[in-house]
C-alpha positions, -999 to 999 in steps of 0.1 A, spaced: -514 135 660 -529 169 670 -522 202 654 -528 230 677 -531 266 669 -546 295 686 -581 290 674 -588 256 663 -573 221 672 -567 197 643 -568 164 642 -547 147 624 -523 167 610 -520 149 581 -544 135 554 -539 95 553 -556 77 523 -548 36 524 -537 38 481 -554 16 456 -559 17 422 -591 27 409 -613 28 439 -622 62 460 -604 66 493 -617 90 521 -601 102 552 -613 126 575 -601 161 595 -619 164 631 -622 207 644 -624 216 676 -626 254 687 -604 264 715 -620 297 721 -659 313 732 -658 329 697 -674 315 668 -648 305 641 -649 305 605 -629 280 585 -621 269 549 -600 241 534 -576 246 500 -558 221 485 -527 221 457 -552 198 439 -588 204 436 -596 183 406 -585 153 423 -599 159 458 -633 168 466 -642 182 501 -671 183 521 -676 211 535 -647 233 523 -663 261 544 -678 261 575 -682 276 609 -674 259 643 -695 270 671 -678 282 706 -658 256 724 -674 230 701 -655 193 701 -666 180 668 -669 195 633 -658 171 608 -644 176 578 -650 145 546 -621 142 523 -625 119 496 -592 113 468 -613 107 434 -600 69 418 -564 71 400 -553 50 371 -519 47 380 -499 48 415 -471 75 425 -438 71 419 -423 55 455 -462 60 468 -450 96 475 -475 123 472 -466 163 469 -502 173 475 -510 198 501 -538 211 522 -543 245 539 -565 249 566 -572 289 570 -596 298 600 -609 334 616 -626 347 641 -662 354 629 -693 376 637 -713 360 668 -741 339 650 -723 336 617 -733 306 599 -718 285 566 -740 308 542 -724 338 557 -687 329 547 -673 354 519 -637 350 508 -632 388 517 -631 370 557 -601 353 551 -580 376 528 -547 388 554 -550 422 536 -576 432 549 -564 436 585 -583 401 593 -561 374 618 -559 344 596 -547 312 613 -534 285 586 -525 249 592 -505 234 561 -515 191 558 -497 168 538 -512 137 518 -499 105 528 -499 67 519 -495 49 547 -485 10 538 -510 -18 538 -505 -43 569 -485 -70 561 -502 -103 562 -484 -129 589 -459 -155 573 -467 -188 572 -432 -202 567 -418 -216 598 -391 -205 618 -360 -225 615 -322 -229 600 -317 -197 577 -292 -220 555 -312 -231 524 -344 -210 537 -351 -198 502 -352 -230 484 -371 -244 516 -400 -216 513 -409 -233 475 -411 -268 486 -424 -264 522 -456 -251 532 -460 -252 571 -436 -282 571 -453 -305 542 -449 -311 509 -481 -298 484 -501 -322 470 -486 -321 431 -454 -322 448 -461 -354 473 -474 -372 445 -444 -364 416 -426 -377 444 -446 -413 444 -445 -416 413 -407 -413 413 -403 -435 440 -424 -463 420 -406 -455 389 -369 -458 409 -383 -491 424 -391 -503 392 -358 -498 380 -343 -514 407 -354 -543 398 -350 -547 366 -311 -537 374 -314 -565 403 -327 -591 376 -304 -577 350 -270 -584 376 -289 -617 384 -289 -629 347 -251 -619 339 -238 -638 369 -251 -666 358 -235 -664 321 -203 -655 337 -205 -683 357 -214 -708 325 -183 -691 305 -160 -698 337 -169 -736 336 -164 -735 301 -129 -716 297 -120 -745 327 -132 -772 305 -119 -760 272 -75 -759 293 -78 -799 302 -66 -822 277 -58 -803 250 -39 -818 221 -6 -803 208 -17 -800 173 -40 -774 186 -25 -750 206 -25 -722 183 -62 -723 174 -70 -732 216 -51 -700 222 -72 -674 200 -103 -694 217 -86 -686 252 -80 -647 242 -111 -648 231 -131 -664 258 -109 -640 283 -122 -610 268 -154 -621 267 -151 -626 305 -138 -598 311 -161 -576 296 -190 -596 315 -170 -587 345 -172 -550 341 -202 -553 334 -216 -570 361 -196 -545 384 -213 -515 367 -245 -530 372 -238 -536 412 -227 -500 412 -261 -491 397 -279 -516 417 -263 -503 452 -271 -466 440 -302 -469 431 -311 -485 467 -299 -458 487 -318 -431 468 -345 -454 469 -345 -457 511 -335 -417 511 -373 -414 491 -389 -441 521 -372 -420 544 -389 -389 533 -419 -401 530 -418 -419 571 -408 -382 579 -437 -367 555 -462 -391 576 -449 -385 610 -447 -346 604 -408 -346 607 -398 -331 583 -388 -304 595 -352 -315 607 -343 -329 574 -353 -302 547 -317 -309 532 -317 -339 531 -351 -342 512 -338 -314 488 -306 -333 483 -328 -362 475 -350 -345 450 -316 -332 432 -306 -368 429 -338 -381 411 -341 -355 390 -304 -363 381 -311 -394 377 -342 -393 360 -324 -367 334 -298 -394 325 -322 -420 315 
């Protein structure tokens, strides 16, 4: 944006300098003179230790387009609070002697006592914000986009990630089997102890009765507690396998690139086995 006054145009009106720490940052102020005259100029700022300008005087021939002016912001340590800054600049300008050059310039020229029209142009210092770089999440459901953004990464799974996963999956599979053989193995005991409590209730003498019955009570509870748990074990057994095909399904999806449509799901998934992997 252009400042214009009645001698010189100024452009911009403000002095931008992209902030970083430790490193010089320079900007510059373009001059133009809007009149035949020559024009005499000088630039002040609010802080002179921190800014060095090249020229701070100078002289900008008659109708001229271009006189630039270099300012450079020495490094800082330490950024403003909020990346505000309250530095000024004042650009003061005047009509000068045909044929006056920079070596000519006394302060006397620009001192408003003196009768002299002096033109000034206040400039701010700004920090203008770095560009953001793009986003390389993808667009999709806002539910769960948060938790999604740490596991996906353009709709896979990172490489640690994928393989905690197999190695889950092998681990769960393992498991499975050993509950599968486990199940097997009671079945068949309960089935020994059910021919044997049949056996043990034909032909049984009178004379007996009361030692036969504390064998019966105690073959019964030994049955039943085989019974529960065989039927814990199938509970294990039927949850394991439908974490286990949730896993298979995850990885079909991970190969096919469809994952997309099932981020839930997956996460719901990874809660479970790391559930389940906790409680063992």
């Amino acid at each position: 944006m252009m400042s214009t006054g009645e001698l010189l145009s100024i452009d911009p009106q403000e002095l931008q300098f992209p902030f970083e720490l430790r490193k010089q940052i320079s900007c510059s102020l373009n001059l133009s003179n809007k009149t035949y005259n020559y024009v005499a100029f000088k630039l002040k700022t609010t802080n002179p230790k921190k800014y060095c300008v090249r020229p701070n005087t100078g002289v900008v021939l008659p109708a001229s387009t271009s006189n630039v002016i270099a300012v450079t912001m020495q490094a800082q340590k330490e950024a403003p609070p909020d990346m505000q800054c309250k530095d000024k600049f004042l650009l003061q300008s005047v009509v000068a002697s045909p044929g006056t050059a920079a070596k000519d310039i006394t302060p006397e020229m620009f001192n408003k006592e003196s009768g002299n029209y002096v033109e000034e142009c206040k400039l701010r210092v700004v920090y203008p914000a770095p560009p953001q770089p793009p986003s390389h999440v993808q667009e999709g459901s806002e539910e769960g986009s948060s938790s999604t953004a740490s596991v996906l990464d353009n709709g896979s799974l990172n490489a640690s990630e994928f393989t905690s996963a197999r190695s889950r999956i092998s681990k769960l599979a393992e498991e499975k089997n050993v509950a599968i053989q486990q199940n097997k193995s009671l079945q068949q005991e309960l089935e020994l102890l059910r021919r044997k409590a049949r056996k043990g209730h034909n032909g049984i003498p009178l004379m007996n009765v009361t030692t036969d019955i504390k064998v019966d009570i105690s073959c019964n509870l030994m049955v039943l507690v085989h019974i529960l748990l065989v039927g814990v074990l199938s509970m294990i057994t039927t949850f394991v396998e439908k974490v286990h095909e949730a896993y298979e399904g995850m990885l079909t999806a991970l190969s096919q690139g469809g994952l997309k449509s099932k981020t839930l799901e997956i996460l719901g998934c990874l809660a479970i086995i790391t559930f389940f992997g906790a409680s063992n």
